[in-house]
C-alpha positions in Angstrom: 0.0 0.0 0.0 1.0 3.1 -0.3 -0.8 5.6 0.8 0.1 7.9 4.1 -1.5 6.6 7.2 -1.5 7.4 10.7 -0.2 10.5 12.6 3.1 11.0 13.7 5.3 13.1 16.6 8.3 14.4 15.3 11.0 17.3 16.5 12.3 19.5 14.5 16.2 20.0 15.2 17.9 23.2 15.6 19.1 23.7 12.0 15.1 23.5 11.6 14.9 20.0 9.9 12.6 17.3 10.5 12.9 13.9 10.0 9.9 12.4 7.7 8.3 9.3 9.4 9.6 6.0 7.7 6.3 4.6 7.3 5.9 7.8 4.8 9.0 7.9 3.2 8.5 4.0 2.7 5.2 5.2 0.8 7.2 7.7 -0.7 9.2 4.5 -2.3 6.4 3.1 -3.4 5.0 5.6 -5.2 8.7 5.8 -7.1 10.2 9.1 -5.8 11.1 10.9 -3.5 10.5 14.0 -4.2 8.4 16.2 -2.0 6.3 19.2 -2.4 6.1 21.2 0.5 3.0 24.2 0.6 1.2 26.4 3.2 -2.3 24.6 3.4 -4.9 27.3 2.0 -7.6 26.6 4.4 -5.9 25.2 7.7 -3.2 26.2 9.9 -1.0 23.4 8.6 1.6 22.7 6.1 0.6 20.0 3.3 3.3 17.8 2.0 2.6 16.5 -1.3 4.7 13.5 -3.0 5.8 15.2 -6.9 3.3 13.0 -8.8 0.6 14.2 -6.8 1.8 18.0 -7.2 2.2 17.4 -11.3 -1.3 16.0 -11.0 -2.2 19.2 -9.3 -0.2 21.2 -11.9 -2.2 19.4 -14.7 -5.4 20.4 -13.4 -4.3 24.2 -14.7 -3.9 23.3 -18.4 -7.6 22.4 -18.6 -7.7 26.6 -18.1 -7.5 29.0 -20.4 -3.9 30.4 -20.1 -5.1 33.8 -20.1 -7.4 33.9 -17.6 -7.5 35.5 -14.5 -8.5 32.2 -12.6 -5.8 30.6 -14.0 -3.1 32.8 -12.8 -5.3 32.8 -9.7 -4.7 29.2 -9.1 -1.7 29.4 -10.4 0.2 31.6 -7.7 -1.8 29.5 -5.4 -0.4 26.1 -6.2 3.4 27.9 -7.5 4.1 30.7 -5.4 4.6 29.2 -1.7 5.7 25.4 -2.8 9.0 24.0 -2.0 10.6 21.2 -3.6 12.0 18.7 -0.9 14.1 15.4 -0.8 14.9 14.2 2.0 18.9 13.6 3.0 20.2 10.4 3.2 18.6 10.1 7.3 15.0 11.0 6.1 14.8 14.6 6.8 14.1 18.1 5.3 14.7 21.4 6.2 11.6 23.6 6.5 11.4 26.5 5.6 10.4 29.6 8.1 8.0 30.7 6.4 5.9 27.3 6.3 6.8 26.9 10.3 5.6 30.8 11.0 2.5 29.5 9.1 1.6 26.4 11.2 3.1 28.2 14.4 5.4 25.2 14.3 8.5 25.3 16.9 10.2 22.1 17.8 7.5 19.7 18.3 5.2 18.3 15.3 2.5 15.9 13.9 3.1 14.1 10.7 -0.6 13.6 9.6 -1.2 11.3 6.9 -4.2 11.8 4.7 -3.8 8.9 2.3 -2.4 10.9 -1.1 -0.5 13.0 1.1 0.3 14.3 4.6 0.4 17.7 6.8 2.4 18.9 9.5 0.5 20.2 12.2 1.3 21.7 15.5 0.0 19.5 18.0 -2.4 21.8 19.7 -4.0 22.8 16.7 -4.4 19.6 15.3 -5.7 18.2 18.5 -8.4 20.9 18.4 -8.7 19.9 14.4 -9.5 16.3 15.3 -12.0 16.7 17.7 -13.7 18.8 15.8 -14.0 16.4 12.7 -14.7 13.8 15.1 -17.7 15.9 16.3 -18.5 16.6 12.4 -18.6 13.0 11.5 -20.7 12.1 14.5 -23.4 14.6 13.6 -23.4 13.0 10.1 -24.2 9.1 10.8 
């Protein structure tokens, strides 16, 4: 299988590098790279990490528009402007960027959260207070 499952603590060091959970980078293998794309989530106080095929998927998507238009440059600066290509060393880890840590409020402490295609990085607070509420969401919904 290889999808991204479970949720994972990891540290960040002092050089600001995190190691990527070997269950992922196992996935990672699987898949047959890897490459990472690294992105401020739009909508959540997380950071998404995306393997590359999944990004190039992404990137497809914008071809469909017409190059002119002001949506596509829209989603374009969405998907382009704040993504950072990633592979990690040779001991599984990455160096993230400040300005992906200022945007989760990440310091040394971190969630790996694996959602299948992909995963996020969370601060554990927040995502703590993100879970319970989806669990609250999907129990409203049976």
């Amino acid at each position: 299988m290889s999808a991204f499952l479970g949720t994972h603590a990891v540290k960040l060091d002092r050089k600001g590098r995190l190691s990527v959970p070997s269950a992922f980078r196992n996935a990672l293998s699987r898949l047959g790279t890897e490459d990472l794309v690294l992105r401020p989530s739009r909508r959540l106080p997380c950071i998404e990490a995306l393997p590359q095929p999944a990004f190039d998927a992404q990137a497809r998507a914008l071809d469909a528009l017409d190059p002119f238009s002001e949506e596509r440059e829209d989603l374009a600066s969405e998907l382009y402007s704040d993504a950072f290509p990633m592979r990690p060393d040779t001991e599984g880890r990455v160096t993230l960027p400040d300005t992906l840590a200022k945007h989760a409020a990440l310091t040394d402490s971190l969630l790996c959260v694996g959602l299948g295609t992909h995963f996020q990085l969370w601060e554990p607070a927040a995502w703590a207070a993100r879970s319970a509420a989806l669990r609250t969401r999907s129990r409203g919904a049976a």
